[in-house]
N, C-alpha and C positions, 0 to 999 in steps of 0.2 A: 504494500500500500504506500501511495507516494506520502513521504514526510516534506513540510512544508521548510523552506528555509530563513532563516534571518537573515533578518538586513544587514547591512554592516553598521556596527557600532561606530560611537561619533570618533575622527581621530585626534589627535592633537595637533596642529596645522602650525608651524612656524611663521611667523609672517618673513616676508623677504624683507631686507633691506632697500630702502624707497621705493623706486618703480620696476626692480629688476624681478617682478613676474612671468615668466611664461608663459605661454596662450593658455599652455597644457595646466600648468598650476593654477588659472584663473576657470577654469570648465572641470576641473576638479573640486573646487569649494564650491563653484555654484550648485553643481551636481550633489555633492555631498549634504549641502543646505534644503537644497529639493527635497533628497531625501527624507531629510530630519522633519521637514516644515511636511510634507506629504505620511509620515507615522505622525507627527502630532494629529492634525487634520482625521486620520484614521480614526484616532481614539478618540476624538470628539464626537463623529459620526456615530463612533459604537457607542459610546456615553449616552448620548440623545435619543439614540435609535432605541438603545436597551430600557431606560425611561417611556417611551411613547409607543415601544411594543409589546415589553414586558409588563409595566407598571398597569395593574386596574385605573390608576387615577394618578393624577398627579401628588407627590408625596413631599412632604417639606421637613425635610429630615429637623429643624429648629420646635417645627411648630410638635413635632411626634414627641419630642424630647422635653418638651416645655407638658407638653399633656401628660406623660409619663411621670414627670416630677411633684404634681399635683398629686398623687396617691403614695408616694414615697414616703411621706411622711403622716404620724398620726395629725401632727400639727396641722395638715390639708385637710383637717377633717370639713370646715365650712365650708373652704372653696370647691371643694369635690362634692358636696352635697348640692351644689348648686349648678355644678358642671353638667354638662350632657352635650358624648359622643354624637358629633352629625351621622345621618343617613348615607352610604353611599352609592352613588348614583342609579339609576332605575337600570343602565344596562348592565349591570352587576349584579343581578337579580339569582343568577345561578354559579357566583364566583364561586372558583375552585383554585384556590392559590395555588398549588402544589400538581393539579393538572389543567393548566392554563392553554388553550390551545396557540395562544397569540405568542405562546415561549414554545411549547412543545414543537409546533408545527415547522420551526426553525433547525430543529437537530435530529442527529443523525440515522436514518430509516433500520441501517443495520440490528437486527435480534431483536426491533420494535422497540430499540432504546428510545425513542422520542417519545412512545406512549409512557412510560414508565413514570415516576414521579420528579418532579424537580421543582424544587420549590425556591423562593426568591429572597433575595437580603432581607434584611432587618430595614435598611431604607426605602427600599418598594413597598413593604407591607402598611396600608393605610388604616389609622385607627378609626375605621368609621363602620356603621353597621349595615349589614347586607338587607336590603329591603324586600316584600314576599311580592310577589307580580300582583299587577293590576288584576282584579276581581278576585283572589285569594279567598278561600274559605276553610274551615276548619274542617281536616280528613276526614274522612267517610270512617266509623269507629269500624273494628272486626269484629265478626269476620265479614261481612259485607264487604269492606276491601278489595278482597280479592279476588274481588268480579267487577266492581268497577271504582273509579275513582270520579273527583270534580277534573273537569276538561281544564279550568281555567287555573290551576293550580302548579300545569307543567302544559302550557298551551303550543302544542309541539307535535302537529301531525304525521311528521315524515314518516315515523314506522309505523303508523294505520295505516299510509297510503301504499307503502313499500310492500310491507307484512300482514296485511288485513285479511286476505287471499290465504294462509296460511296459519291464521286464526291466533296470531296472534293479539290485536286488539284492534279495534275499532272506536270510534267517534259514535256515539249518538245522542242527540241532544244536548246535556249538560254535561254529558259523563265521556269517559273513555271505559270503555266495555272490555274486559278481558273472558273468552270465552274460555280460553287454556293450552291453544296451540301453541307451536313451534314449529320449527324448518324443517325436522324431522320427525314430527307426531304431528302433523295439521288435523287431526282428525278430536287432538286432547290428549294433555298431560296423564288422563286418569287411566286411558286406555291404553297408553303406553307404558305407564307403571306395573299396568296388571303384565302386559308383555313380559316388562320385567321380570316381574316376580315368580313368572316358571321358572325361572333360572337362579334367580337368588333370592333368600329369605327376609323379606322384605320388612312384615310385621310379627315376628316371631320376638322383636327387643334385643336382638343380636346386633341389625347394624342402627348406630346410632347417629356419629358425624357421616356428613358426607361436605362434596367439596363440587359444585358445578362451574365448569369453567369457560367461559364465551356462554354466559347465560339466558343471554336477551332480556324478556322483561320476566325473569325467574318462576314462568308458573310451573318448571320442571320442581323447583324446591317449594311453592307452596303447596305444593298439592302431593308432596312428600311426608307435609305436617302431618298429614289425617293418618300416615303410619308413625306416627310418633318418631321421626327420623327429622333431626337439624339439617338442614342442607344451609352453608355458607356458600352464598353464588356470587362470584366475580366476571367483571367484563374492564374492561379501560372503555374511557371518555373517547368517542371517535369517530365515525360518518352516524351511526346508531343515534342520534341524540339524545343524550338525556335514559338510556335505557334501566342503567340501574339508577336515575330516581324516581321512573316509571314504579321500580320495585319495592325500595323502599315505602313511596306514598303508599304500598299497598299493602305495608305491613309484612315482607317480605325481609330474612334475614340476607344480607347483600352489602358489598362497599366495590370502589370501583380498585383495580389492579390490572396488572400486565405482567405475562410471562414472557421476560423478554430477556433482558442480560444480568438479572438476579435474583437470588429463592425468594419465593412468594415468603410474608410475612407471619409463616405458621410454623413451628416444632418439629421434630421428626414425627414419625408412627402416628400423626392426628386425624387422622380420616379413616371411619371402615370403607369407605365408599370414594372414588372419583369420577364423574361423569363428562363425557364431552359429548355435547350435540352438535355437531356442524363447529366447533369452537374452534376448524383453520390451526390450532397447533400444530405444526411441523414434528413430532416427537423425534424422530430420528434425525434430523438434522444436526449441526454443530457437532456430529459424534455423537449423538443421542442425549445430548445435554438436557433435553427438556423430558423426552422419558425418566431419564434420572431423576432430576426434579419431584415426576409424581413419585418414583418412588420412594424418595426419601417423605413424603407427607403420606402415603398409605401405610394404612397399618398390616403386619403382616395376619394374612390371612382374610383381608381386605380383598374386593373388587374394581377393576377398574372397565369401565363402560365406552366405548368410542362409538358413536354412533354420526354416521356419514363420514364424508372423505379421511382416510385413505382406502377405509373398507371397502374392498369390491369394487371401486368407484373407475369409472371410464378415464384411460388415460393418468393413471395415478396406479399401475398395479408395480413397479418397482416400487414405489413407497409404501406401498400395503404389502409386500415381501419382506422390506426390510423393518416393519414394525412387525411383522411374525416372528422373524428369527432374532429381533430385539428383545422382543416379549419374553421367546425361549432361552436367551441365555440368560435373565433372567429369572430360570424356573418359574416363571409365570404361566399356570394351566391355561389353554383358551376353552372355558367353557361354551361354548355355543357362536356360530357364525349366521344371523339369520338375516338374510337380505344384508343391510350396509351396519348393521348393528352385529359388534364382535363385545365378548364380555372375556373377561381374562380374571382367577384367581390367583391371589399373590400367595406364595408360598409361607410357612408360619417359617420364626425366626427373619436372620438375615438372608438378604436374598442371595444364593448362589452363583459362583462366576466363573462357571464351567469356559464358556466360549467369548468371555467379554472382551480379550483379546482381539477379536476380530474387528472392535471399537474403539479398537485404541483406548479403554480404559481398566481400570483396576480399584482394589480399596482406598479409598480415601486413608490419610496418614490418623494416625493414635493421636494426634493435638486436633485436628479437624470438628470440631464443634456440631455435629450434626444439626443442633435445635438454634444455633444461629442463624437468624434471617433478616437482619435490619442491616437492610444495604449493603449484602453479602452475596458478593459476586457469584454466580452458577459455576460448579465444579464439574469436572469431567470424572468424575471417582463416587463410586458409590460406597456414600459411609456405613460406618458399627454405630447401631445405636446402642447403649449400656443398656442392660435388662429385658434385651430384644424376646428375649422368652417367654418374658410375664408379659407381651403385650401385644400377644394374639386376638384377634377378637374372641376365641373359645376359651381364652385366661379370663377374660376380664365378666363380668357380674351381667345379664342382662339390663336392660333397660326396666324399669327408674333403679333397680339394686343397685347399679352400679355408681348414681349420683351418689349415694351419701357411705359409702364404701373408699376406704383410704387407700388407692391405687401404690402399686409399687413404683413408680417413683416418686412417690413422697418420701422414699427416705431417700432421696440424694438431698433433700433439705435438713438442717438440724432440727433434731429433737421430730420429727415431720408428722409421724401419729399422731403425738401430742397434740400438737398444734391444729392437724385436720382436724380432728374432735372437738377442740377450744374453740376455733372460728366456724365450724358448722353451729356451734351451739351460740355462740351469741351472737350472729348474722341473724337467729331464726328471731331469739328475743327484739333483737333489732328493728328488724323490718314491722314485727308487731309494734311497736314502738310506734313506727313511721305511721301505718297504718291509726291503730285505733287512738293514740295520744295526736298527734302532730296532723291527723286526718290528710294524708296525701293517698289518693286516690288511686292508688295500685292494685288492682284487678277488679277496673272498673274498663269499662269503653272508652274511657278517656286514655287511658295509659297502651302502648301496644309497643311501640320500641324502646329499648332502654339502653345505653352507656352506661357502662362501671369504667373510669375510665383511669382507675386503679385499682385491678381487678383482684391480685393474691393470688390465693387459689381458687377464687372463683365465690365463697362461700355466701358472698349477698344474692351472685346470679340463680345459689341452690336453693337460697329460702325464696323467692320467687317462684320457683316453677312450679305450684299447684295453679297459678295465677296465666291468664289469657293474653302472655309477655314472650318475649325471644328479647336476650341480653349480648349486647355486644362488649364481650370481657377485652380489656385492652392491657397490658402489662410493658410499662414504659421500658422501652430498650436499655436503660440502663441498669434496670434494676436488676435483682436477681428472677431469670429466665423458668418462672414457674409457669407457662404457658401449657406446656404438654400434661400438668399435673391436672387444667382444667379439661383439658381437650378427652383426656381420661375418664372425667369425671362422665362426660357425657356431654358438652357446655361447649361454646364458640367461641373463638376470639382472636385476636390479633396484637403481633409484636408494633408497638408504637411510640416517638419522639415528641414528645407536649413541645417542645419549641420547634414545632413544625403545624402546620395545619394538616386533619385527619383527611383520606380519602374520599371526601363525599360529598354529598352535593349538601348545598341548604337549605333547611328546612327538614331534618332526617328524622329526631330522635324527638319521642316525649316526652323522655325522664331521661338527665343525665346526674349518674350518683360519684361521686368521687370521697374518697377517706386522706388525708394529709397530703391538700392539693399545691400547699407550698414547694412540697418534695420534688415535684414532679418537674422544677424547672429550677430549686436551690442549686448550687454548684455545675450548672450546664454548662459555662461555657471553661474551658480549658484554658492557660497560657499559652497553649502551640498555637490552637488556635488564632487567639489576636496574634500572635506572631507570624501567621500563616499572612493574615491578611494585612498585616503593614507592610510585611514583605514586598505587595507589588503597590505602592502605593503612588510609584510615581509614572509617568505615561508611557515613557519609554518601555519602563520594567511590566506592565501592565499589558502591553504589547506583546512583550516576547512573554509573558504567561501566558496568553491566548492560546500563541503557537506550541508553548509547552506541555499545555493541559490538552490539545488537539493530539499530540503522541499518546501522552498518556489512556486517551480514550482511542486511539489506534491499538495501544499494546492490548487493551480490555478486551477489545472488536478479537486479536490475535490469539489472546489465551483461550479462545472458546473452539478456537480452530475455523475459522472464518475467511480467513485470507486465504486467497483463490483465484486465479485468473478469471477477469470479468469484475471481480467483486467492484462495485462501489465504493470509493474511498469515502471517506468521514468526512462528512459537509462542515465547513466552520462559516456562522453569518454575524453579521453586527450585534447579533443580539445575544450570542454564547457565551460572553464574558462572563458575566456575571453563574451563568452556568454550569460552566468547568471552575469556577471558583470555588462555589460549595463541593462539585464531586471529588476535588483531590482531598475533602475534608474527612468526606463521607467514604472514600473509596480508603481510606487507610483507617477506619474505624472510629473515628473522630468525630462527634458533635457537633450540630448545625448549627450557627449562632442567629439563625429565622426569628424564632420568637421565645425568648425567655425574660418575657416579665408576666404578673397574673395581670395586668391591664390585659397585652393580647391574648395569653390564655383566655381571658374569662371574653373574649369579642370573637374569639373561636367558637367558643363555646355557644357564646348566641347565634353566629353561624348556622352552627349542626343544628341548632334549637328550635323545634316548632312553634309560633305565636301561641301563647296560652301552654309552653310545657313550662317543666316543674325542674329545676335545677336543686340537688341536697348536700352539700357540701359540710365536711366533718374537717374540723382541724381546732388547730389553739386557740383560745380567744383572742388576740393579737392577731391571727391572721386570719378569725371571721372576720375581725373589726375594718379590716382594709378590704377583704373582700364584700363586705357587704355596702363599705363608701362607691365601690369601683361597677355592684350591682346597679344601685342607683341610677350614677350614671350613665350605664348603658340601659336603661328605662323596664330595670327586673322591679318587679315589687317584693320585698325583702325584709324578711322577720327572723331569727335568733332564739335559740329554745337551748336548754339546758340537755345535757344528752340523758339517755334511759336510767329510771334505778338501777344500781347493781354496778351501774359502768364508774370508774375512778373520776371520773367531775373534772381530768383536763382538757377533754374536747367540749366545743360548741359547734350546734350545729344549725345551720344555716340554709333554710328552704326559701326559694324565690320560686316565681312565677312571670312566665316574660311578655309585656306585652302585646297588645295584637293590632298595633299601630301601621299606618300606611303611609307613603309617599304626600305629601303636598300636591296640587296639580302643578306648577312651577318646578319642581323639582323630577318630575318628570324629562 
């Protein structure tokens, strides 16, 4: 792949003694001045262009910082009480910071890096709040949902016009109609499950996670509920408009991703189940990089489902060979090949690597992290997971047994029994708590998606599940990697960075719960970091980082096994800078300096937030006290309760409600 070159550095230029210049010495400085004056010019371009292509709005890094220092102190408590965050602008109605297409659509197509997440400085990010579209109303409660939604909520017909034909959904009247199709069940989801279920045991409590992936608008996973089976369905932000918040508005557990140049943000062994309908994954490509993939997130003795291309499919039969003899070495069974639908069982333990030779790969290395996912490059090597034995689906407890049953790997935690037992039991008092003292209306019609979005082991999303809820458990990347302990339990959730914005669209979640939300963004940002970035601080240096951070994502593009005559080199555009600035952060395991104060956490937070949901936040009294100034502000209504008898009296906990405020017509 061609590497770009630099320019030549400035030299040091002697002046002559009076006029005794030669032509050649005088078309050398002017050249050289060209140069220089032609890279400044450069970086101003990029400067501006990055601002006006990247930024949602214009962003005045004085005035963020002048807002920001307002809530710094308790002493702000007047001025903050009176403050209130502007609105941001009406076409910002479904900003997605982090999958932005006006940054994405600029980088590089290879392994669908450009779909993938990338999210913007600390000075792009504007502190204003994302407004609901024109005619907004409050969701259709479940399960009603998920059959139809309000039209004017996500007013976006392209996939009824595209997919209507195929049953997927339709426009009528007020509503968007979901009947249940898909691209490869146009006939319905329900009908196609029972298909399934000759082949694998669907409703027996055996499989519980499942994982769909290119899901459309997911009624493959709602209509998986009714077998008491979690399906987490992903798709990226991309011609599809809007598909998974199609899914969400409909009470559909779902966030947006891309399998493209790093593991999806799940544990090893977390899925009994992986499905593909038409979801265009290449498996075999890059070396098999993305087969691997699933299977380091299936659990062994798990299923995986491919339905349409490459199976059987016209003009695609080398890649439906090579995902058979993938499959087999592997040791993956294919249980049944029916018309474009192939089902494959994964072998219990690790999966065997009779012929993986032939893929140019092997075991991953003994430091290899397998439940590492947070901006962690895809590996050619198929890892060891620790206690790969216990965590067959035929190990583990059926369904519900298995929620409230202490999984083996809880003891790679300390003391871990203990502790399962201690937060099963006061999560349950807890949530009674919430419920009948503090009257927050959890398993009612009102309440259907939920954030924990410091999850543990899961133990708040457990006391919930008698209740008409799906929880989306999140466990900050930095903490300790208790993901797979929930994924065990029976429970969803996702590896995530609080000074980042989440995957999704706005307007997602009815209740967002969080337990010591200071934590979540104390000590984020590193020394390397600000070092990373004074580094290129001046324009020159700022230039040749461009070109620097353009290898670096060449070398990425290389390790996957990519380069190839033909291949497309790595596009670099005005607006990359700022792009490859955060991935040389992110690519050596380092911290995003995005958003780490609770001002933007908690405008995040209103973000994901549906008008009229319920935000429960637990921490210090010192740091209800600011977060309840910084509530206000951003127009929560906001009241403070002592936490439950029994519990040690140093947290407060902090229930708001957000409200269901609209646009100006001038601001329009």
């Amino acid at each position: 792949m061609g590497h770009a070159n630099l320019p030549p550095g400035r030299r040091g230029l002697a002046a002559g003694a009076g006029s005794n210049c030669s032509f050649f010495d005088i078309v050398s400085v002017v050249f050289l001045a060209s140069v220089i004056v032609f890279i400044v010019l450069i970086y101003t371009a990029l400067d501006t262009s990055s601002q006006r292509v990247i930024a949602p709005s214009i962003v005045d890094p004085r005035q963020r910082e002048r807002i920001l220092s307002i809530f710094d102190s308790a002493s702000a408590v007047s001025s903050s009480s009176s403050s209130m965050l502007d609105a941001c602008p009406a076409k910002e109605v479904d900003n997605m910071p982090c999958e932005d297409p006006r940054r994405s659509s600029q980088l590089s197509r290879e392994m669908n890096f450009y779909r993938e997440r990338h999210c913007p400085l600390p000075e792009e990010m504007p502190l204003c709040l994302v407004p609901p579209p024109k005619g907004y109303r409050v969701p259709i409660p479940w399960p009603e949902s998920l059959h139809k939604i309000w039209h004017d909520n996500m007013p976006y017909n392209k996939i009824s016009e595209r997919k209507g034909h195929q049953g997927w959904m339709r426009e009528e009247g007020p509503y968007f109609i979901f009947p249940g199709g898909g691209t490869m069940f146009p006939d319905g989801a329900v009908q196609y499950i029972a298909k399934l279920g000759q082949f694998i045991s669907l409703n027996d409590g055996h499989i519980r996670t499942a994982l769909d992936m290119g899901c459309g608008v997911a009624s493959f996973g709602g209509f998986l509920l009714k077998e008491n089976i979690m399906t987490l369905s992903f798709a990226p932000r991309d011609s599809h408009k809007s598909q998974i918040q199609f899914a969400l508005e409909r009470g559909i557990p779902a966030f947006v991703a891309m399998l493209g140049t790093r593991r999806l943000p799940f544990p090893a062994y977390s899925f009994d189940f992986v499905h593909c309908s038409r979801c265009l994954i290449p498996f075999t490509a890059y070396n098999g990089t993305y087969l691997i993939e699933v299977d380091r997130l299936l659990r062994p003795e798990g299923y995986l489902v491919i339905s349409g291309p490459p199976v059987k499919w016209n003009k695609m039969e080398e890649e439906w060979l090579d995902l058979q003899a993938m499959a087999d070495a592997l040791c993956y069974k294919l249980i049944v090949v029916d018309g474009n639908t192939a089902i494959w069982k994964k072998p219990s333990g690790d999966s065997c690597l009779p012929n993986l030779h032939n893929f140019r790969l092997d075991k991953c290395s003994d430091t290899d992290d397998p439940n590492e996912a947070w901006y962690f490059k895809l590996r050619k090597c198929v890892p060891t997971v620790p206690l790969s034995k216990d965590l067959s689906i035929s190990s583990l407890p059926k369904w519900p047994e298995r929620l409230l049953k202490p999984p083996s790997r809880i003891s790679l935690i300390k003391i871990g029994f203990d502790t399962f037992k201690d937060d099963t039991q006061n999560w349950a008092k807890r949530v009674a708590y919430y419920k009948n003292t503090l009257g927050l209306k959890i398993g009612t019609s009102h309440i259907r998606n939920v954030m924990d979005m410091n999850a543990f082991i899961g133990g708040f999303a457990a006391a919930l599940s008698p209740d008409p809820v799906w929880v989306m458990n999140v466990i900050p990347a930095h903490k300790q990697l208790t993901l797979n302990i929930i994924y065990d339990r029976g429970l969803i959730g996702v590896y995530h960075d609080w000074c980042e914005a989440f995957s999704t669209y706005p307007r997602t979640y009815d209740l967002i719960h969080v337990v010591g939300i200071n934590s979540l963004i104390e000590d984020a940002t590193s020394t390397k970091d600000r070092n990373e970035q004074d580094k290129w601080s001046n324009p020159l240096d700022r230039v040749a980082k461009l070109l620097h951070e353009k290898v670096i994502m060449e070398n990425t593009i290389e390790d996957q096994g990519v380069s190839r005559p033909g291949a497309e080199p790595v596009g670099i555009s005005c607006s990359t800078v700022e792009v490859f600035a955060e991935m040389k952060l992110k690519e050596t395991g380092e911290r995003s300096l995005a958003m780490c104060s609770l001002v933007d956490l908690l405008v995040e937070m209103d973000r994901i937030l549906r008008p009229q949901g319920i935000v429960v936040v637990r921490d210090s009294a010192e740091v209800i006290n600011k977060v309840t100034r910084i509530a206000r502000a951003i127009r929560w209504t906001a009241e403070v309760h002592d936490s439950e008898p029994g519990s040690d009296g140093s947290e407060k906990i902090l229930t708001a409600t957000k409200k269901f405020w609209k646009l100006v017509a001038n601001s329009q």
